[in-house]
Backbone as a ProteinNet text record, in pm:
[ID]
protein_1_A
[PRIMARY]
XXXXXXXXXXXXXXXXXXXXXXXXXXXXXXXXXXXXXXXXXXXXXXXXXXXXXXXXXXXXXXXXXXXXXXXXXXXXXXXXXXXXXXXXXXXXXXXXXXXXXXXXXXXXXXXXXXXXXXXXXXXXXXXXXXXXXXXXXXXXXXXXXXXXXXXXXXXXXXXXXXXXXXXXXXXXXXXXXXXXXXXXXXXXXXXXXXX
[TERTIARY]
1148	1167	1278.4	1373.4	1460.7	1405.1	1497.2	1417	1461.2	1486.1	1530.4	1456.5	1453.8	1420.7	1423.1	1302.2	1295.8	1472.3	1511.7	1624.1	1773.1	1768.4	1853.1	1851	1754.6	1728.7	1806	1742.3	1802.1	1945.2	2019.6	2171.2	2235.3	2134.3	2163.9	2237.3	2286.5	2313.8	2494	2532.6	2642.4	2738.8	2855.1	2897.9	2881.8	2842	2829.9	2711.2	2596.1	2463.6	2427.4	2480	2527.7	2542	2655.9	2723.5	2600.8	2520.8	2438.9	2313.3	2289.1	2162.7	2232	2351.7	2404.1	2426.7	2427.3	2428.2	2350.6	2216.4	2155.5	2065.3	2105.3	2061.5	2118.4	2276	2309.5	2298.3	2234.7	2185.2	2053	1982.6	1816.5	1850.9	1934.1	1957.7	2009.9	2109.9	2163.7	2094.9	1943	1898.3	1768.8	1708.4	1636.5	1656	1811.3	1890.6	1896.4	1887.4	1939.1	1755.2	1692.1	1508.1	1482.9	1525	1455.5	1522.4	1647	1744.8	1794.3	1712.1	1760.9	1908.1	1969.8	2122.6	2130.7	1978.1	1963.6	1852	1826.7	1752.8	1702.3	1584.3	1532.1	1540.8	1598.2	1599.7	1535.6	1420.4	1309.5	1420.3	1451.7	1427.9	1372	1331.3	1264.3	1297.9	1307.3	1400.1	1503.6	1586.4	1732	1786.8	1673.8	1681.1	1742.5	1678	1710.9	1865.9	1919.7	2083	2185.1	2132.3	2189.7	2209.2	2097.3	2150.5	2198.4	2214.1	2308.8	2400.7	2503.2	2637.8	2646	2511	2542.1	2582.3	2562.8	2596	2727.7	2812.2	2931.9	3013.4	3159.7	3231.8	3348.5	3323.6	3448.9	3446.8	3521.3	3500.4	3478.8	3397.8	3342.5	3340.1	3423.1	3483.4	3469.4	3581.4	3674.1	3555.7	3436.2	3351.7	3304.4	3292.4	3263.2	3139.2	3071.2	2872.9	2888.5	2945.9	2944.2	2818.1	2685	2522	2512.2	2570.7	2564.4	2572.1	2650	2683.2	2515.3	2466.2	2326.6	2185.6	2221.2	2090.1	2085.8	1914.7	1900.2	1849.7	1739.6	1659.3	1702.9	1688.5	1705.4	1627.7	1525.6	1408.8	1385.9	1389.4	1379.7	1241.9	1196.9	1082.2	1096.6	1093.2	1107.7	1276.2	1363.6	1477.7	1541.7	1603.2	1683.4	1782	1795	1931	2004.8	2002.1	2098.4	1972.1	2094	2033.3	2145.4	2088.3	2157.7	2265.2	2163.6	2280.4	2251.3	2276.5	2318.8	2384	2366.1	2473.3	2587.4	2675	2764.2	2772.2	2719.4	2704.6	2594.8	2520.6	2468.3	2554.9	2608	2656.4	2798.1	2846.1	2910.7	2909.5	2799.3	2727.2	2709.1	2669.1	2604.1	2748	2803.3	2983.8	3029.8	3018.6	3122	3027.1	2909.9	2854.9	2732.5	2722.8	2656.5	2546.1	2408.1	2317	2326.4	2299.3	2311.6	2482.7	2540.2	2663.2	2728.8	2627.6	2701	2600.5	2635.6	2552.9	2494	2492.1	2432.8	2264.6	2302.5	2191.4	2104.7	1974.7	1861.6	1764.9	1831.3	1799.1	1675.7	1578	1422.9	1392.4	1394	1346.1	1192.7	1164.3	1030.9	966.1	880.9	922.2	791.3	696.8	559.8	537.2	423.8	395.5	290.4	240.5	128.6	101.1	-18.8	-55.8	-47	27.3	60.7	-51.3	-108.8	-251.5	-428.7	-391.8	-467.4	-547.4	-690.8	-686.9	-672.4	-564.1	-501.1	-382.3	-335.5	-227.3	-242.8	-142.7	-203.9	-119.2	-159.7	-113	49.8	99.3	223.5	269	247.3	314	285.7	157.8	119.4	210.6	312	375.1	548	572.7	731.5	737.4	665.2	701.9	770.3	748.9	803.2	918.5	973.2	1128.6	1198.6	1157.1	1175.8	1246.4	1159.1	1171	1322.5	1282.2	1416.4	1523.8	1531.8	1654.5	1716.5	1635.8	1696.7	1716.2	1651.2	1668.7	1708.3	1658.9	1682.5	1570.6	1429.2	1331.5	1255.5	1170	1027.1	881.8	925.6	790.3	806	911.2	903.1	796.3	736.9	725.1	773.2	638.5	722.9	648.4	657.4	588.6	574	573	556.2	660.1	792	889.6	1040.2	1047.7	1160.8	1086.8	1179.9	1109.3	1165	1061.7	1114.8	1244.4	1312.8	1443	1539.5	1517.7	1621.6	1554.9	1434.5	1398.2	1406.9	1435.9	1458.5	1565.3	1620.4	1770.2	1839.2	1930.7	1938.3	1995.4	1976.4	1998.6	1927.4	1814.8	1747	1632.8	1560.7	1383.3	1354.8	1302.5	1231.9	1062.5	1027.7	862.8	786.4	726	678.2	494.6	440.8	334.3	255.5	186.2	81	-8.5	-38.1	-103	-69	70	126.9	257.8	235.5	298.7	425.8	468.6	620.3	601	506.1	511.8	361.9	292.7	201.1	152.8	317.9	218.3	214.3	256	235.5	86.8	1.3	-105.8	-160	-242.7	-335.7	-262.1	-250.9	-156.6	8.4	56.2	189.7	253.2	388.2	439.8	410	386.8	340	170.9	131.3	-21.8	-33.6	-127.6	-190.1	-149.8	-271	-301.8	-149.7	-81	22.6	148.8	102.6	250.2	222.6	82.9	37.9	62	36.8	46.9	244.3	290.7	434.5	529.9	475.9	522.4	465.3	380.8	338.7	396.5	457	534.2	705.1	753.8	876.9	900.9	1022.8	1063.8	1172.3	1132.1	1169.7	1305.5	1429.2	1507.3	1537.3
-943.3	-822.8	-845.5	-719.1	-764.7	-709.8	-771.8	-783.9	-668.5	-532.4	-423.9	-380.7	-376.1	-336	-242.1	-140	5.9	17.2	-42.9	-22.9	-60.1	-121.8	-70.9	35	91	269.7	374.6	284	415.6	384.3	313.7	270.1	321	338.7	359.9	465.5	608.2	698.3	678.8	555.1	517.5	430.2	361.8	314.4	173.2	153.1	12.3	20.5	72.1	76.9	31.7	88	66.7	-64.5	-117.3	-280.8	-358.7	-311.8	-398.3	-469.2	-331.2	-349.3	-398.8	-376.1	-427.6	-595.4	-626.1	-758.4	-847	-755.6	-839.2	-833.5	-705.5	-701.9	-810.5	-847.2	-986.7	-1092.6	-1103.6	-1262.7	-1301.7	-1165.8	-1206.5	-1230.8	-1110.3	-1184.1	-1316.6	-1329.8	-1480.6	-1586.9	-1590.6	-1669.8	-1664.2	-1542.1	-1530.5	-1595.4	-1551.4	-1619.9	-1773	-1878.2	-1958.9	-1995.1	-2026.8	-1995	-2018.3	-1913.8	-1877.8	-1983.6	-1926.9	-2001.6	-1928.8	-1777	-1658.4	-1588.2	-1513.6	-1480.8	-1361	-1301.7	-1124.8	-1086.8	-1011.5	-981.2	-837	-815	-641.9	-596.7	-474	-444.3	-308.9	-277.6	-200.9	-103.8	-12.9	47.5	177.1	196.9	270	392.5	523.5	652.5	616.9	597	549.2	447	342.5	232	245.7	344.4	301.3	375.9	443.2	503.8	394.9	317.6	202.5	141.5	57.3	-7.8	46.5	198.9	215.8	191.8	184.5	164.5	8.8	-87.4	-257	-311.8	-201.2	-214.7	-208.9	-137.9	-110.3	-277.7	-268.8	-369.1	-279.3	-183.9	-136.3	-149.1	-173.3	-212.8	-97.2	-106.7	-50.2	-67.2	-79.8	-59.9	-195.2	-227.1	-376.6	-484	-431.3	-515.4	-495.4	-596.3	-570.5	-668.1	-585.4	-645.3	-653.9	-603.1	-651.6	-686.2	-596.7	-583.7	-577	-513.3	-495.9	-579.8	-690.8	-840.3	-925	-897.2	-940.7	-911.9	-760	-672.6	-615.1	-635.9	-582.6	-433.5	-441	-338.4	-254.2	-130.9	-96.6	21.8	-4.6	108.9	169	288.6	384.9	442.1	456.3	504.3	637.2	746	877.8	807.6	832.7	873.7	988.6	1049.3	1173.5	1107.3	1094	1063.9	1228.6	1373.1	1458.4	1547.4	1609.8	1672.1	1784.1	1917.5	2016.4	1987.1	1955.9	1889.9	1707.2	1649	1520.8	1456.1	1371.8	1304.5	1282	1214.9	1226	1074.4	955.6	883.5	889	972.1	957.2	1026.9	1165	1216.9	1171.8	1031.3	969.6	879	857	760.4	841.6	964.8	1051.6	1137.4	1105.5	1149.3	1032.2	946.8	824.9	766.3	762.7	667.9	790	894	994.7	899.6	912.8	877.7	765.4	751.6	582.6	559.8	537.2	526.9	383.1	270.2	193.7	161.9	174.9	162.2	27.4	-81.3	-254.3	-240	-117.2	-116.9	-7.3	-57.9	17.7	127.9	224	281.3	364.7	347.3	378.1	494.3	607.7	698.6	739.1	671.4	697.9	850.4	938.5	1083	1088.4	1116.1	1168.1	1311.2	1330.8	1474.3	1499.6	1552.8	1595.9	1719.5	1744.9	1908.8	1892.9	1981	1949.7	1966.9	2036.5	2066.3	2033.8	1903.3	1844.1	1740.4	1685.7	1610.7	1488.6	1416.9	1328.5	1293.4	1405.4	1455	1431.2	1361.3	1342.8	1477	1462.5	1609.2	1610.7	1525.8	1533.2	1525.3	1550.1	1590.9	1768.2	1800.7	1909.5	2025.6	1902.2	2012.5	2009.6	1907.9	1883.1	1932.3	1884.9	1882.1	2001.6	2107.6	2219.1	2257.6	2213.5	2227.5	2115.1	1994.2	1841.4	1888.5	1951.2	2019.3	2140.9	2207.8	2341.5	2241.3	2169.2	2119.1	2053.5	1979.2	1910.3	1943.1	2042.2	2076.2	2275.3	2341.5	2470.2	2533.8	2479.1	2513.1	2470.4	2577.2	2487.8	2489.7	2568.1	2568.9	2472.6	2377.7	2293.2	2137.8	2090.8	1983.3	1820.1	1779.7	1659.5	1570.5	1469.7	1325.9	1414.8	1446.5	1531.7	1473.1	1464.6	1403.8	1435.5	1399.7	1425.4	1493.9	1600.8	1703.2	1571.5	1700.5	1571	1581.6	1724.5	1752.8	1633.1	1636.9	1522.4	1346.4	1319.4	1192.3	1142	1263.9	1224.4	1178.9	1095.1	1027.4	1079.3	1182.2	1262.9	1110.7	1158.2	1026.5	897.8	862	745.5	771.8	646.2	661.9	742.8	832.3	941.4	957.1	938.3	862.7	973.9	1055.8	1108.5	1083.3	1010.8	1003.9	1130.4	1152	1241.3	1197.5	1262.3	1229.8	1095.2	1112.8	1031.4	1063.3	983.8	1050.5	919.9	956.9	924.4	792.2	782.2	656.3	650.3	566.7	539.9	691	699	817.7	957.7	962.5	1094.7	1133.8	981.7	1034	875.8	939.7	760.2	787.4	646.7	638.7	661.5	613.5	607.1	501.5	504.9	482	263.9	269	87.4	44.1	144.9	125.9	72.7	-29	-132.4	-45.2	71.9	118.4	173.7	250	323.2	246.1	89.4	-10.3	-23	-45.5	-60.8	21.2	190.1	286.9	307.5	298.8	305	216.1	43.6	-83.9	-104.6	-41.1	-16.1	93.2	171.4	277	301.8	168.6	170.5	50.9	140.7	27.7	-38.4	-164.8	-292.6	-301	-334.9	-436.4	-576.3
2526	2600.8	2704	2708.2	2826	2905.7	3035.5	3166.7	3253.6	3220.8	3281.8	3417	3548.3	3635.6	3714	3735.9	3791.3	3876.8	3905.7	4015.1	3875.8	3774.7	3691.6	3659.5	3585	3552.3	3627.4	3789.6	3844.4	3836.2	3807.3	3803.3	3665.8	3565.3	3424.2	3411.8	3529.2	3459.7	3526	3513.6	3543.6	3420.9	3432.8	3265.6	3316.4	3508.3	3519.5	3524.7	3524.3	3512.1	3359	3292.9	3124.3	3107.8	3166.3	3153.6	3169.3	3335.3	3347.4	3238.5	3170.5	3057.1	2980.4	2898.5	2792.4	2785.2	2866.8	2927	2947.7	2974.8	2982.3	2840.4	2744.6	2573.7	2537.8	2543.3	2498.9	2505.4	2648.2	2714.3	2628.5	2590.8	2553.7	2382.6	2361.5	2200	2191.4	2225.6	2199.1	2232.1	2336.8	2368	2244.9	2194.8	2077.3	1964.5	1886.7	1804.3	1793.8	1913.9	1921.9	1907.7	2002.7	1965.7	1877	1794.1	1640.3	1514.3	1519.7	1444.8	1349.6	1386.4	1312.9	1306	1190.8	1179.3	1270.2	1227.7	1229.5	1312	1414.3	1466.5	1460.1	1533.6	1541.5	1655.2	1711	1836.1	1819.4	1956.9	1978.2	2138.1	2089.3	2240.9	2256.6	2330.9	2430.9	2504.8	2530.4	2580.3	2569.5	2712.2	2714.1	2648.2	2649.4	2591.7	2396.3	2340.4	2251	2196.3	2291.7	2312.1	2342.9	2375.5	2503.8	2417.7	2293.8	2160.7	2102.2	2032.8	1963.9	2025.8	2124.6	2182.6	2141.6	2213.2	2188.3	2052.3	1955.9	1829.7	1788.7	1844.5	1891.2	1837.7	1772.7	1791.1	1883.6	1927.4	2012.5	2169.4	2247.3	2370.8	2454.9	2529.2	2577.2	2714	2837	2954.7	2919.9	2847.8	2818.2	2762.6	2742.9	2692.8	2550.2	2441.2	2320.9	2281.6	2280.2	2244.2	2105.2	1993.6	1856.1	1809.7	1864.1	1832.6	1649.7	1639.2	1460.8	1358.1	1424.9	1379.3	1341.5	1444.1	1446.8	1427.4	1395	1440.8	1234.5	1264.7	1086	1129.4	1166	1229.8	1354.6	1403.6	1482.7	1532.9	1558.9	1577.6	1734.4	1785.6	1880	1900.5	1987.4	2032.2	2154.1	2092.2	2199.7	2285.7	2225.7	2257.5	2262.1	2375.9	2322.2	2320.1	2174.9	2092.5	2078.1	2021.3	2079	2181.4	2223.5	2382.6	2422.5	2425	2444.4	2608.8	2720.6	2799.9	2889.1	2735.5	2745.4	2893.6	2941.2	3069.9	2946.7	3039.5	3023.2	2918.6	2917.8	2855.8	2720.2	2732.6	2608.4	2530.9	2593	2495	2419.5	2517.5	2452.5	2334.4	2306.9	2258.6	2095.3	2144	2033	1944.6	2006.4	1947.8	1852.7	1958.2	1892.2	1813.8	1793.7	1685.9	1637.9	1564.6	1543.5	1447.8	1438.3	1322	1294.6	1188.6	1185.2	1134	1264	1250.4	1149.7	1161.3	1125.4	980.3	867.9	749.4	708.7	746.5	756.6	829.8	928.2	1010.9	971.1	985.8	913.5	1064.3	1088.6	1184.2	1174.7	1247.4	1248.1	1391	1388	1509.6	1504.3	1609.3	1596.8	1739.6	1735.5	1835.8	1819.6	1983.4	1942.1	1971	1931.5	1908.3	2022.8	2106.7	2207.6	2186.1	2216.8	2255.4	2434	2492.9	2631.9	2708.5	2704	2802.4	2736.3	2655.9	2581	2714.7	2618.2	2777.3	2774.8	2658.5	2635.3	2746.2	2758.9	2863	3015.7	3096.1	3221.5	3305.6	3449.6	3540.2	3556.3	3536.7	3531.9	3398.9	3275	3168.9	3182.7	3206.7	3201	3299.7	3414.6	3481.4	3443.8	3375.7	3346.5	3261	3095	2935.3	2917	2923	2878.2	2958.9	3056.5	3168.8	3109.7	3061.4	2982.5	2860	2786.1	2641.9	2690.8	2754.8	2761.5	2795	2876.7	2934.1	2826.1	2772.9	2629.2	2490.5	2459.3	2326.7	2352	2460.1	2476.7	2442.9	2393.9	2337.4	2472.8	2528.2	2600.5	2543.5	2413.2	2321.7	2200.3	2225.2	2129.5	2111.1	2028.4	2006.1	2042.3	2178.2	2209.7	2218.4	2303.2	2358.5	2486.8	2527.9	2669	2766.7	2727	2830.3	2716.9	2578.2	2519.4	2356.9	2344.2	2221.6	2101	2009.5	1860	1790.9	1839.3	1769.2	1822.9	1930.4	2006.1	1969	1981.2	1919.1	1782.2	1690.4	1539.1	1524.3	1547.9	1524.7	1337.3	1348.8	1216.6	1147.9	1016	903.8	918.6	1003.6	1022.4	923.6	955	895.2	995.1	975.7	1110.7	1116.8	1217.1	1204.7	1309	1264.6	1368.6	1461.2	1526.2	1592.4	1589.5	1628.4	1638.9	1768.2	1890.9	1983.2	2035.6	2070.4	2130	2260.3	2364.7	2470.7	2479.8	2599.8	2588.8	2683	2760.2	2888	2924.3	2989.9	3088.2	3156.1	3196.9	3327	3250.2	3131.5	3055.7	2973.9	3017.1	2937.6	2869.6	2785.4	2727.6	2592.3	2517.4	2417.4	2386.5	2450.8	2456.4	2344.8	2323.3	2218	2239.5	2335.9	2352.2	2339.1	2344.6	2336.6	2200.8	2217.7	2087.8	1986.6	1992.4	1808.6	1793.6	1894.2	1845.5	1774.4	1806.8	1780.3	1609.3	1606.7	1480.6	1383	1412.4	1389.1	1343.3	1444	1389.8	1326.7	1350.3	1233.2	1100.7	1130.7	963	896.3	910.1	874.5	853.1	903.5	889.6	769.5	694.5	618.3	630.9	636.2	667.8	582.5	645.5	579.5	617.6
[MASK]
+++++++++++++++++++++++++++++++++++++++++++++++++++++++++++++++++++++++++++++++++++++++++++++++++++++++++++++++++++++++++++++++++++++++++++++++++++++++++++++++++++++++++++++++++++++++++++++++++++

């Protein structure tokens, strides 16, 4: 796991906030790689997280830096990402231009998007008051289908394996069962196919 810290996040919606995670995606792979003794690795991310690897995948430089992730990476599986987003920052939607879907064909791209009933009592008090302003802002829909934080139109990464959850929320504070909870890991690695 990399070691991302509440106070990167908040830095993330910057291209040196960017650098910072990307950096430290490369420090943990290369130290995995070397570990293992493996060629190829799997990378798991997470909302932003899993936007952030598609770019590390990148052999193009990227404010003079080139992560060349693709070199190494077999797998590449997402968990509730808004991968597109009616109004994107300014970096994802860079991200979602320059490398659309599974941009690079070596890599076996996996979107995984959960589904909630919002006022379920799965649901905690703060999904019940964002999800649907969450949902409009990002997809233009607030009656759409989500994890209660990013809809599924935007988490289906178009042209990937596309995996959809069922009673599954987006984080901790959105509710019980989130995309890291035991059964749900089980629930969604058993469902992707492996290259």
């Amino acid at each position: 796991m990399v070691n991302v810290t509440r106070g990167d996040w908040f830095k993330s919606n910057t291209p040196e906030g960017w650098i910072n995670i990307l950096n430290k995606v490369k420090d943990k792979v290369a130290f995995a790689l070397k570990e293992t003794k493996a060629k190829k690795i799997d990378l798991i991310g997470h909302s932003s997280g899993g936007i952030i690897l598609r770019l590390y995948l990148s052999n193009e430089p990227f404010k003079e830096v080139i992560y060349n992730g693709k070199s190494t990476t077999r797998n590449l599986i997402t968990l509730g990402s808004p991968h597109q987003a009616i109004k994107a920052t300014a970096l994802r939607r860079f991200v979602d231009e320059k490398y659309p879907g599974n941009f690079f064909q070596n890599i076996n791209y996996v979107s995984i998007g959960g589904k909630v009933e919002i006022n379920s009592k799965q649901t905690s008090i703060f999904t019940k008051l964002i999800a649907k302003n969450s949902y409009k802002s990002i997809s233009g829909n607030k009656n759409e289908s989500g994890d209660g934080l990013v809809p599924l139109s935007s988490s289906l990464l178009k042209n990937s394996q596309q995996i959809i959850l069922p009673d599954t929320v987006h984080g901790r504070i959105f509710g019980k069962n989130w995309y890291g909870s035991n059964s749900k890991i089980r629930e969604w690695w058993n469902q992707i196919n492996w290259q």
